[in-house]
TORLUMRO-355911 format. One record per residue (C-alpha): residue in three letters; x, y, z. Coordinates in steps of 0.02 Angstrom, whole numbers, plus 50000, padded with zeros to 5 digits. Example, Ala and Ser with C-alpha at 12.3 -4.5 7.8 and 13.67 -1.06 7.14 Angstrom:
BEGIN
ALA506154977550390/SER506844994750357/
//
This chain:
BEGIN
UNK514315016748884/UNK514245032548780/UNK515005021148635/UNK513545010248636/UNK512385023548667/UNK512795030448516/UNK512715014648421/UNK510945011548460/UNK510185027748409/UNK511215027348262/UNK510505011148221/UNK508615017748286/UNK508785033548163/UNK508935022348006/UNK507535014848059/UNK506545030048079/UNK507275037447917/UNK506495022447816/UNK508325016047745/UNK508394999047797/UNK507284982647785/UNK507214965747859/UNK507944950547772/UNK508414934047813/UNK510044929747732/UNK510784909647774/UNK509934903947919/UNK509964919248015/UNK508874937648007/UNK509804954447990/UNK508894971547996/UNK509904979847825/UNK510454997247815/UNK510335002247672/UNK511345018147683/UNK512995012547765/UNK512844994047708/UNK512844989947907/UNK511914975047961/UNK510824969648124/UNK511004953348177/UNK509094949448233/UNK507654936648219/UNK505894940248161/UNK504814931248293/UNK503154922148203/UNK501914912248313/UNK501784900548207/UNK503584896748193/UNK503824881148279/UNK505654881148281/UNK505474899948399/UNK506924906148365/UNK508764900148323/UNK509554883448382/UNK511054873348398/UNK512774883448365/UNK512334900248306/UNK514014907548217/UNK513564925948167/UNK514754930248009/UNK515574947347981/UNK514754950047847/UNK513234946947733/UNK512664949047543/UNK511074953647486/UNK510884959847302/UNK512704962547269/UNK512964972447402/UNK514014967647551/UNK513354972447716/UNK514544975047892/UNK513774965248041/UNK514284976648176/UNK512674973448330/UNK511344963448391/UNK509674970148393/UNK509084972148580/UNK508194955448642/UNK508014948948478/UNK508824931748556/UNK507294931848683/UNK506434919648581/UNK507794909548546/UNK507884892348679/UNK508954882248614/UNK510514889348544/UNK512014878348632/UNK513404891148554/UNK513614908948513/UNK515074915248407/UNK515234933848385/UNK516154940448249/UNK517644954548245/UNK516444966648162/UNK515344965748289/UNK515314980148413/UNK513644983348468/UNK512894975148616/UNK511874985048746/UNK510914980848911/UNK509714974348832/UNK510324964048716/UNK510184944548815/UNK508624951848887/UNK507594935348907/UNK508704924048823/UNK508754907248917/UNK509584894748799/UNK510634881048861/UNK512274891248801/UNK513844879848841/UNK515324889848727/UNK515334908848697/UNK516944915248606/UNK517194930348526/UNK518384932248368/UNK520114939448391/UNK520324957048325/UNK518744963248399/UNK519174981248461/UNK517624982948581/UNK517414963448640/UNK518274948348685/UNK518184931048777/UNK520034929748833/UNK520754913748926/UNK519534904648823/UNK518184908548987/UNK516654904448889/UNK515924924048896/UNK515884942448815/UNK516984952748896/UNK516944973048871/UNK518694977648853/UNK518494994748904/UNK517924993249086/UNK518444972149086/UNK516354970649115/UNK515724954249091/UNK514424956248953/UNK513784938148940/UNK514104924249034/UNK513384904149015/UNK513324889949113/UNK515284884249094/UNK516024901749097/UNK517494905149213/UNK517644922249251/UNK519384928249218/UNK520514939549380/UNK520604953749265/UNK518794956149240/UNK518104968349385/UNK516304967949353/UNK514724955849287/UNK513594968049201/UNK511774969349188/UNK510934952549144/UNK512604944749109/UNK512024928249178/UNK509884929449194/UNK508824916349115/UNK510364901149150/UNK508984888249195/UNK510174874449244/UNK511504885049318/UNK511374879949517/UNK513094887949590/UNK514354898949545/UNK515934907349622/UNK515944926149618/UNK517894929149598/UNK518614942049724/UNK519234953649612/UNK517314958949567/UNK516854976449627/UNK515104977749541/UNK513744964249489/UNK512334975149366/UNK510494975649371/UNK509614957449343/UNK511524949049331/UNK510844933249400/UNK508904933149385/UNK507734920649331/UNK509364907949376/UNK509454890349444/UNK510704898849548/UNK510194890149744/UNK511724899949853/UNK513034912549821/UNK514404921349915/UNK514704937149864/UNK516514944049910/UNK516904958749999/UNK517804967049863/UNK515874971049803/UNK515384988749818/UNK513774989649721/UNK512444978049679/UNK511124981949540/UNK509354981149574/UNK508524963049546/UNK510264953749541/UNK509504938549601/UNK507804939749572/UNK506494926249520/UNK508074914649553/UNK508024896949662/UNK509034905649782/UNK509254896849969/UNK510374906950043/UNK511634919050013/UNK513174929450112/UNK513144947650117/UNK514614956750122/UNK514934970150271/UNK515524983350124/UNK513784983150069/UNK512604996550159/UNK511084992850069/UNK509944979650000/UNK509494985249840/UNK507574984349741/UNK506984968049713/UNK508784960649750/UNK508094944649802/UNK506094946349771/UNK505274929049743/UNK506594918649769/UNK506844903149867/UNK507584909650039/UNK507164896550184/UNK507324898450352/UNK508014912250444/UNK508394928650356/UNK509944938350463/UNK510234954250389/UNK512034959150422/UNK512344971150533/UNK513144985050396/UNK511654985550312/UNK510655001950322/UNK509505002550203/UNK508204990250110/UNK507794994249948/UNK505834991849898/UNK505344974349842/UNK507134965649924/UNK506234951149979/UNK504604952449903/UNK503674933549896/UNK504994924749977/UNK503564914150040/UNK504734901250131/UNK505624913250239/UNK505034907850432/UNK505894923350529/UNK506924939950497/UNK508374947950602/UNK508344965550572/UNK509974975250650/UNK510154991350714/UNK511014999450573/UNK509224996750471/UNK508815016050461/UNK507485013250318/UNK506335001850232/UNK505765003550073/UNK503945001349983/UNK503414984350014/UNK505184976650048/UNK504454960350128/UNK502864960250032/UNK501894942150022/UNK503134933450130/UNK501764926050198/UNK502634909450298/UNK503534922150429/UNK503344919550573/UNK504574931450697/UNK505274945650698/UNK507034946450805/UNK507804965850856/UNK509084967750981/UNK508804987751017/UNK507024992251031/UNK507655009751006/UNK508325008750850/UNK506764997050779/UNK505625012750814/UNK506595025050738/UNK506485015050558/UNK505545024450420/UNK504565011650363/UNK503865018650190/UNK502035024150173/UNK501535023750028/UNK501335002550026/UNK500834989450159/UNK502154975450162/UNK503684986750224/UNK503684980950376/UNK503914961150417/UNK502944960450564/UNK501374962550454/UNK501414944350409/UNK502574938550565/UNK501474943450704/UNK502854942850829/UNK504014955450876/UNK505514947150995/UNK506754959651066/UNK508274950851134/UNK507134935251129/UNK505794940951230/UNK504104943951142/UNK503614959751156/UNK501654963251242/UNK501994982551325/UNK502854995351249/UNK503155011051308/UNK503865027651250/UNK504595041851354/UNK505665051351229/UNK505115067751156/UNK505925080051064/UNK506605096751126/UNK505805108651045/UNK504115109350969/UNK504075107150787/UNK502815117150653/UNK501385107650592/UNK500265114750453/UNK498475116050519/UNK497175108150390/UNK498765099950277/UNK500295090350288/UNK501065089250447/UNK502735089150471/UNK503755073750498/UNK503805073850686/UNK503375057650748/UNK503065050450931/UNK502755034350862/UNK503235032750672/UNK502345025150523/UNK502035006350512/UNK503275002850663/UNK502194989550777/UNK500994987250613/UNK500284969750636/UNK501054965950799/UNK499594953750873/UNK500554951351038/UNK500604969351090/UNK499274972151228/UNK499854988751329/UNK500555003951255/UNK501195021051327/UNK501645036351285/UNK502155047351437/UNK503415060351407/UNK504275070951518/UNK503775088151577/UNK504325101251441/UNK504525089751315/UNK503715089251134/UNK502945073651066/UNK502255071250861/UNK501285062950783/UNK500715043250788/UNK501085038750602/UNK500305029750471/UNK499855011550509/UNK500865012250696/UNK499795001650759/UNK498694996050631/UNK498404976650666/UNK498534974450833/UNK497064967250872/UNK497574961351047/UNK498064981551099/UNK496814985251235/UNK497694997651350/UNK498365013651284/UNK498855027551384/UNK499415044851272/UNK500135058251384/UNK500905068051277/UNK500825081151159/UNK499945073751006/UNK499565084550859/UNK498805072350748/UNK498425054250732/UNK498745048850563/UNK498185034450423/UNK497425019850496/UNK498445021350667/UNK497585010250761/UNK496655002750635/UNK495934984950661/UNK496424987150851/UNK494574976550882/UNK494944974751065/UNK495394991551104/UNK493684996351176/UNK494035014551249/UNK495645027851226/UNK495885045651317/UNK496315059751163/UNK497435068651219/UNK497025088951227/UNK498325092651115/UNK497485084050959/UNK497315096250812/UNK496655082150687/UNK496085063950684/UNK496735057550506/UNK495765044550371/UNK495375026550429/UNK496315032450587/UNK495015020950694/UNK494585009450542/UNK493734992750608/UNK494334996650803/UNK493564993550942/UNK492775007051015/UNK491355007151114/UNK491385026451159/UNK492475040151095/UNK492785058951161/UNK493565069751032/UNK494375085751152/UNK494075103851113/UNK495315109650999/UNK495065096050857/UNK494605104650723/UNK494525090150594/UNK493955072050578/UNK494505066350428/UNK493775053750293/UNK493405036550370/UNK494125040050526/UNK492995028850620/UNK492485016650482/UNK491535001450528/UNK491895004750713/UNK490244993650741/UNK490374992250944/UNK490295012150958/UNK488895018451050/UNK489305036151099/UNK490295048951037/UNK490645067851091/UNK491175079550985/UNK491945096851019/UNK491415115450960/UNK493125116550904/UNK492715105750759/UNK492525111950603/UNK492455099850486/UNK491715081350477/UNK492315070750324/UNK491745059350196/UNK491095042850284/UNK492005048850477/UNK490675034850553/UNK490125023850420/UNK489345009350479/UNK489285014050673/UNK487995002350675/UNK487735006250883/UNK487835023150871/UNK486305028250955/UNK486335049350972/UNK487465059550883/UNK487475079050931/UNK488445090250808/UNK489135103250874/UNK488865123250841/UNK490205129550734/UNK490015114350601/UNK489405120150442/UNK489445104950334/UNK488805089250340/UNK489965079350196/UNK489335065350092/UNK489075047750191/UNK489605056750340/UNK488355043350454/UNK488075029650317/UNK487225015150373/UNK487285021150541/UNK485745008650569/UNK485705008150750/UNK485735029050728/UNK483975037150822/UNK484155054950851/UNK485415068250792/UNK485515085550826/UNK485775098950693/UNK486895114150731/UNK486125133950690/UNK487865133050588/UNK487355121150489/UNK487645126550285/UNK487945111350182/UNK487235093250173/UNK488325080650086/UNK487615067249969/UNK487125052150078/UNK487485060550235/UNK486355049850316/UNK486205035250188/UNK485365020950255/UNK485185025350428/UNK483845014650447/UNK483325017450638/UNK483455034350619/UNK481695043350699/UNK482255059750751/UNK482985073850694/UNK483305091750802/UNK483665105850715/UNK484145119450801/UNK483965131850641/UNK482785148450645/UNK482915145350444/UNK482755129050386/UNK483905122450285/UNK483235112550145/UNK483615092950100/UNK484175094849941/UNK483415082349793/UNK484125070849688/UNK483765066249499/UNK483385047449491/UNK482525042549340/UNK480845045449240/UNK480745064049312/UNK480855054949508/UNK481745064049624/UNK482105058849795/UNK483095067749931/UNK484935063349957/UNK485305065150128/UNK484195053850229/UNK483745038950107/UNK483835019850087/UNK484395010749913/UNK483484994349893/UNK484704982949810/UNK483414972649764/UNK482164981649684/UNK483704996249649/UNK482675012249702/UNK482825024349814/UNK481665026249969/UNK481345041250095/UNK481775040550268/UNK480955053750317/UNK479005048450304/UNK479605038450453/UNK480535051950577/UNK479915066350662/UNK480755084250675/UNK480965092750825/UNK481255114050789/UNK481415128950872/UNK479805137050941/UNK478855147550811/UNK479595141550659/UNK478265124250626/UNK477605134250473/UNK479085137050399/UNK479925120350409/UNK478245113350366/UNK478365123950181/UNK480375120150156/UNK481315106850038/UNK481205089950104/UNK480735094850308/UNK478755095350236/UNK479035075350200/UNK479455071250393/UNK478095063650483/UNK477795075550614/UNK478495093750658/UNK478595097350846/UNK478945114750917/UNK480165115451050/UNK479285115251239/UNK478295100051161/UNK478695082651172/UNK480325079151184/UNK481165067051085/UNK482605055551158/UNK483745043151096/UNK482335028751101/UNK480905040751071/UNK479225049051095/UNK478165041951261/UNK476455040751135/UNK475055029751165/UNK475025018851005/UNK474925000650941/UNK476314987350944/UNK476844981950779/UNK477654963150806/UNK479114969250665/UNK479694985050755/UNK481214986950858/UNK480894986651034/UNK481874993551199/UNK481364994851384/UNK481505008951495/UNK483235006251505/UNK483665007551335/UNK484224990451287/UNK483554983451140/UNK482594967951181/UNK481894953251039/UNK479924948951025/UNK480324931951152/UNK480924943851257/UNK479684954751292/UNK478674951151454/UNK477514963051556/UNK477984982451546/UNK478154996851469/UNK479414996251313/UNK479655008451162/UNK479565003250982/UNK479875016350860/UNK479645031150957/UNK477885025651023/UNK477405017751190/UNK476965001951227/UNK476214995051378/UNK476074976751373/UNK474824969651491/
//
């Protein structure tokens, strides 16, 4: 390795230095150095060449001439055979001695005879097996589609057989200990056995191949990256049982696979392992246990299988109820306001996608500690409608129990420090208590939950993210609560359903958008001796328009005010003031606290109907134009008695 190492820089510094050039001598390119009288075998690739690189036999000489002066071929120029398809023979002189990595990198001619010339102190193709063979290490360099790999060879290096088209099986002899990175990808290659004797396996051995199937040996422990990504697995996939690990993009877009067995021994999944393998349709397990204690990585959907399989069998059984009543022993440190620690009671991605699950439960024993639900736990399950946490939860995490759409309420446990991004994304929820002793809900953490009509939030809290209830569209009151002292940026954003919310005396900051289309919004209470103003925003030909409670008209792209249409409601004495301040002076009406009181639907007022307002009865429920009979309804925060 250091040998050829050395070679190639050597070979890289002439370049650099400027003493060498680029000549085609015969049929062939060599890149010429001009110093040592060393020569390149190469190929300078033109598009318009239609020929695209060599053909037919391709005898490479041990030497060249070029203006009287004798030149040494002693390498090949990395992948400067990539554009060469139809070379049927490759001779390699004794002079020859450097071949790296890269050198076959992409080259996918129909190679039948490979021989190297006797004498060659680096290379050799003994027992006339049709390949380059590295004498020091007896590493199979280069292979084709007739080579026989001799018993004293005890490895097939990196790409020593990628790009064979029409190569469809081959017999990995047992005396093989190692097969390199990319040895067999972009094959015709449709099964392989590989034999025990194999300790290592290189990432993307057989990717991009037609693989079908394939046998694993037990002295294996792990799947390596991309080892089998896009090829043609069918069927069942049964990972052996001495497999531990699964290396990021193993299987990626084996689109034909129809179910996985995952054993026991599985302790980790990589990023995105079983990405786009799209035609599963099971998962099988045999210890429940042992599935929820893999660490599925983070940092990529697609780890885990069941996100396109759906079904989770354990023993055979589908699984519908899970339930969890181990904790750990002693409490674990989590960092308040940052990264917790990597205590889970359910961990990242583990029932992610799992449609079938309908009941879950997490009730540990007295004196025990639980952790946190991870990342993505149960992000999917759209079926999950029961789910009982009695336990000590310190945080729910990344998009938990995202997409859980039938999960329509959930009990927080007391414990909760922090509810994480997206954590709620797209659920369910119809109403939502967040305990005392949450102190942050962070960005998106109730996205698009559209069914969510109440929400109460603790004094504990102390900070509301970016977008926390974008597009609540039924939130109808939201009451902030009196330690909060900012508002962030599309905290509420098309909230449109949104009527009345209460402003905190703690109150400090508004965020941008805050209240961004909020549409139905009529009533604001502020509970501030000192108004705080709405801050303005720099639109275009010297316009300014406030940023927190706004509309943009897509149509005619401006901004327009909410606030000509919504009423404040302040503390007693203090009309003047929040009549003179930024942005309060453009609300509709100021009230003074003792006089009407504003509620979630509105302002009892004695005013005319308007057949394109919203309208609610005495109960509260919204009700359409047909359905308004005799009675007294609300539209917009004014009366209406219909006779």
């Amino acid at each position: 390795m250091k040998k050829r190492i050395i070679t190639l820089l050597t070979f890289l510094a002439t370049i650099v230095a400027g003493a060498w050039s680029q000549e085609k001598i015969g049929n062939y390119w060599y890149a010429l150095n001009k110093d040592n009288h060393t020569a390149a075998f190469t190929y300078k690739y033109n598009w318009q060449d239609e020929q695209h690189g060599y053909s037919g036999q391709v005898n490479i000489p041990p030497t060249v001439k070029f203006e009287d002066v004798t030149y040494t071929v002693t390498s090949i120029v990395g992948s400067s055979l990539r554009y060469s398809t139809r070379i049927t023979g490759l001779s390699i002189p004794k002079t020859l001695t450097g071949i790296d990595d890269w050198t076959f990198d992409g080259f996918d001619s129909p190679v039948t005879s490979i021989t190297v010339a006797d004498g060659n102190p680096v290379f050799d193709s003994r027992n006339g097996c049709n390949a380059i063979i590295r004498k020091e290490d007896n590493t199979l360099v280069r292979g084709c589609q007739t080579t026989v790999i001799p018993a004293s060879v005890t490895a097939i290096g990196p790409r020593a057989f990628a790009y064979i088209r029409n190569m469809t099986s081959f017999t990995i002899p047992s005396t093989i200990t190692a097969i390199g990175e990319s040895a067999f990808r972009d094959t015709g290659l449709e099964t392989i056995t590989i034999p025990s004797t194999v300790k290592e396996v290189g990432l993307g051995a057989f990717q991009n191949s037609q693989l079908k199937s394939f046998s694993w040996p037990s002295s294996l422990a792990k799947i390596p990256e991309t080892c089998f990504a896009n090829t043609q697995l069918e069927g069942e996939l049964v990972i052996p049982n001495s497999v531990t690990f699964i290396g990021s993009h193993a299987f990626t877009k084996c689109t034909k696979l129809t179910s996985v067995s995952i054993p026991p021994s599985v302790y980790a999944v990589a990023s995105q392992a079983f990405s786009d393998c799209n035609g599963l349709k099971a998962v099988k397990i045999s210890d429940l246990d042992a599935w929820c204690n893999i660490d599925f990585d983070t940092s990529w959907e697609g780890n885990n299988p069941l996100l396109y399989a759906h079904h989770l069998y354990v023993n055979g059984k589908l699984l519908t109820e899970y339930t969890c009543t181990k904790g750990y022993t002693e409490q674990h440190s989590f960092a308040i306001g940052g990264m917790p620690g990597q205590a889970f009671v359910v961990k990242p991605r583990t029932f992610e996608g799992c449609t079938d699950l309908t009941k879950v439960t997490i009730n540990l024993p007295a004196g025990s500690y639980g952790g946190a639900i991870g990342d993505n736990a149960f992000d999917g399950c759209i079926n999950l409608k029961d789910v009982t946490l009695n336990a000590r939860i310190p945080y729910i995490k990344w998009k938990a129990f995202g997409n859980c759409t039938a999960l329509k309420y959930l009990q927080l446990p007391s414990s909760l420090i922090w509810i994480g991004e997206n954590a709620f994304y797209d659920a369910g929820l119809k109403e939502i208590v967040i305990p005392e002793g949450v102190q942050y809900l962070y960005r998106s953490c109730f996205w698009k939950c559209k069914q969510l009509e109440r929400t109460t939030l603790p004094t504990s809290l102390i900070s509301i993210y970016y977008n926390a209830f974008e597009e609540c569209t039924s939130l109808w009151e939201v009451t902030l609560p009196d330690q909060l002292k900012e508002i962030m940026g599309n905290t509420f954003r098309n909230c449109t359903g949104l009527r009345k919310v209460t402003l905190p005396a703690s109150l400090e900051k508004w965020g941008q958008g805050a209240f961004e289309g909020c549409t139905g919004l009529r009533f604001v209470v502020s509970k501030q001796q000192e108004p705080l103003p709405i801050p303005l925003s720099y639109e275009s030909f010297n316009v300014y328009h406030n940023y927190v409670f706004y509309w943009y008209d897509y149509n005619t792209s401006t901004y327009n005010s909410l606030l000509p249409n919504m009423w404040a409601y302040v503390p007693r004495g203090t009309r003047e003031k929040y009549a003179a301040a930024q942005g309060w002076q453009d609300f509709a009406r100021i009230i003074e606290e003792g006089e009407n009181v504003p509620t979630a639907i509105g302002v009892l007022d004695n005013m005319a109907i308007s057949s394109s307002d919203d309208c609610y009865d005495m109960q509260g429920r919204k009700v359409s134009n047909s359905q308004v009979k005799k009675g007294i309804y609300i539209s917009n925060g004014r009366k209406m008695v219909i006779k």
